[in-house]
N, C-alpha and C positions, 0 to 999 in steps of 0.2 A: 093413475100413473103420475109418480112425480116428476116435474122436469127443472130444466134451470136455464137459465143464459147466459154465457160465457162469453166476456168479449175481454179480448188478449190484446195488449201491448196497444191500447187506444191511446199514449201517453203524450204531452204537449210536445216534447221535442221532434218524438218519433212521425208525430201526424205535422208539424208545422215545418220540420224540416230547422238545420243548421248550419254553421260553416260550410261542414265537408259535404252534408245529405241534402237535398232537395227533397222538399214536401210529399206528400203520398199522393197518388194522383187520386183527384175528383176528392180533395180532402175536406170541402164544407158539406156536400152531399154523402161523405162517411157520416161527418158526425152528426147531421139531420135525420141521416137514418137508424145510426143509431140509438139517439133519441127517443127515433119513434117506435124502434123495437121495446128499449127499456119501459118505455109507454104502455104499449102492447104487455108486456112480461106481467109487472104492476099492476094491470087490469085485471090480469090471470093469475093473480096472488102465486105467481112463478118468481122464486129467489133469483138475482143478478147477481152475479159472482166475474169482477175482474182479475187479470192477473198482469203482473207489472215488470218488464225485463228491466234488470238490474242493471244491462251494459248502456242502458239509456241513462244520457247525462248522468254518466258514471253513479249513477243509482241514489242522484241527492238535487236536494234542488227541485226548483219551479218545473224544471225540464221534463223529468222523473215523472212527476204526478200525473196521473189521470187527466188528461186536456181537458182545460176550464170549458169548455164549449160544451161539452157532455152534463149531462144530468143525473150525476150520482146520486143514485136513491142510499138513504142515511142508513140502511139494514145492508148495503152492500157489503160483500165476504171480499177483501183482497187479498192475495198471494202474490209473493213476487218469487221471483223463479230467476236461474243462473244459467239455463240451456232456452234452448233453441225450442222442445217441446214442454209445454206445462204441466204436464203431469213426472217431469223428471224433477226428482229432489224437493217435490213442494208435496205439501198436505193438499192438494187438490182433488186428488182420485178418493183419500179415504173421506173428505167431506162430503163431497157427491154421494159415495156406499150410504154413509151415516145419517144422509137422507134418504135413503133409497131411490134416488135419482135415475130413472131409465132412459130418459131423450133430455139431450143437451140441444140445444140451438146458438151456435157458434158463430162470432160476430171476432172485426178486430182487423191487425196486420201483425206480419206480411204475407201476403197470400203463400209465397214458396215457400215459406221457411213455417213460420208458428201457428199458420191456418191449416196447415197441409199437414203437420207432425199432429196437430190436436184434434184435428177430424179424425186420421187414422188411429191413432192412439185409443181414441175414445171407442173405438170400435169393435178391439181386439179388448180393451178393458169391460167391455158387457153393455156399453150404451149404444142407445140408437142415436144417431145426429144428423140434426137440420144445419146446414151449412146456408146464413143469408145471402144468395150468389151476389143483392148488391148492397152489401155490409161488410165487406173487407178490402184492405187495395196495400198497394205497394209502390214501389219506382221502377221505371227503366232500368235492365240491367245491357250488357253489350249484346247478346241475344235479343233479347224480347221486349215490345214494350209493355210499360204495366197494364194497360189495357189487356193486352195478349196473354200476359200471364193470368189476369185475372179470371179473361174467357177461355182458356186452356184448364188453369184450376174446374172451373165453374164445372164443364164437361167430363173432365176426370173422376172429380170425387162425387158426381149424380152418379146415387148407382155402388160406389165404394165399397166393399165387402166383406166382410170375416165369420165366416159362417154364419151365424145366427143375427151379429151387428150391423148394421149397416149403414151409409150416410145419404139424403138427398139433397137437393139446392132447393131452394124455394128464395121466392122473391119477397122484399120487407112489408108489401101490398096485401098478402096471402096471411091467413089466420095460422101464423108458425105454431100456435102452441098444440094446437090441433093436429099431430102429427099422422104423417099418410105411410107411415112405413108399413102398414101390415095389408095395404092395400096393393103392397109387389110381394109379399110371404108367399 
């Protein structure tokens, strides 16, 4: 089975926060964990594949890139993307086909917005996906806190469905690449 890791929108401004946006919540514990996924991936000769929103510090600049804190392994695939899901308007979906990619494990922010369209997305497009329930975060909205959203996500897409696709949560602790989907079939 091939698989890959996709972490979305890990970008310096977006994880460090700016002017108008405050920080992601538990944002040094994102990117340790991510890290330690990317870690993980690398050990399992599993390709990392980022993708980069463009409305981030207006898509230029220090801000833009990949936060320096992260461990960009040098075979890393980037795309950057102008919506809200990744696989809209980017070669994302046919590099994955082009590798016969079947389980994605899914990392990044924001949890409502580009974790939440790429999990489903990915599911209705023919992959199975591991969602790392603590490998994504976001901010406070007037509703919810990010905490809340993130343990509301976490709940949600365990389980997620499209006939044949499906997504679970697993924790960054747990052997991700080793995927348990056919063990709910």
């Amino acid at each position: 089975m091939n698989q890959a890791l996709l972490i979305i929108d890990a970008q310096q401004e977006l994880l460090d926060g700016n002017e108008k946006e405050k920080a992601v919540f538990n944002k040094e514990q994102l990117i340790r964990t991510i890290n330690l996924v990317i870690d993980k991936a690398r050990n399992s000769n599993v390709p990392v594949a980022f993708v980069r929103d463009l409305d981030v510090a207006e898509g230029k600049g220090k801000g833009f890139e990949i936060h320096n804190g992260i461990k960009v392994p040098h075979e890393a695939k980037i795309f950057d993307k102008k919506a809200t899901n990744c696989f809209h308007g980017t070669d994302l979906l046919n590099h994955l086909q082009s590798q016969e990619v079947s389980h994605v494990v899914v990392m990044g922010c924001s949890t409502q917005h580009c974790i939440d369209s790429a999990v489903r997305t990915a599911t209705i497009s023919g992959l199975d996906v591991t969602l790392v329930g603590d490998g994504h975060s976001t901010v406070d909205n007037d509703v919810l806190s990010a905490e809340h959203i993130i343990k509301h996500h976490n709940h949600t897409l365990h389980g997620h469905y499209n006939v044949e696709h499906f997504s679970v949560v697993r924790n960054s602790e747990e052997d991700l690449f080793q995927p348990t989907h056919d063990s709910y079939r």
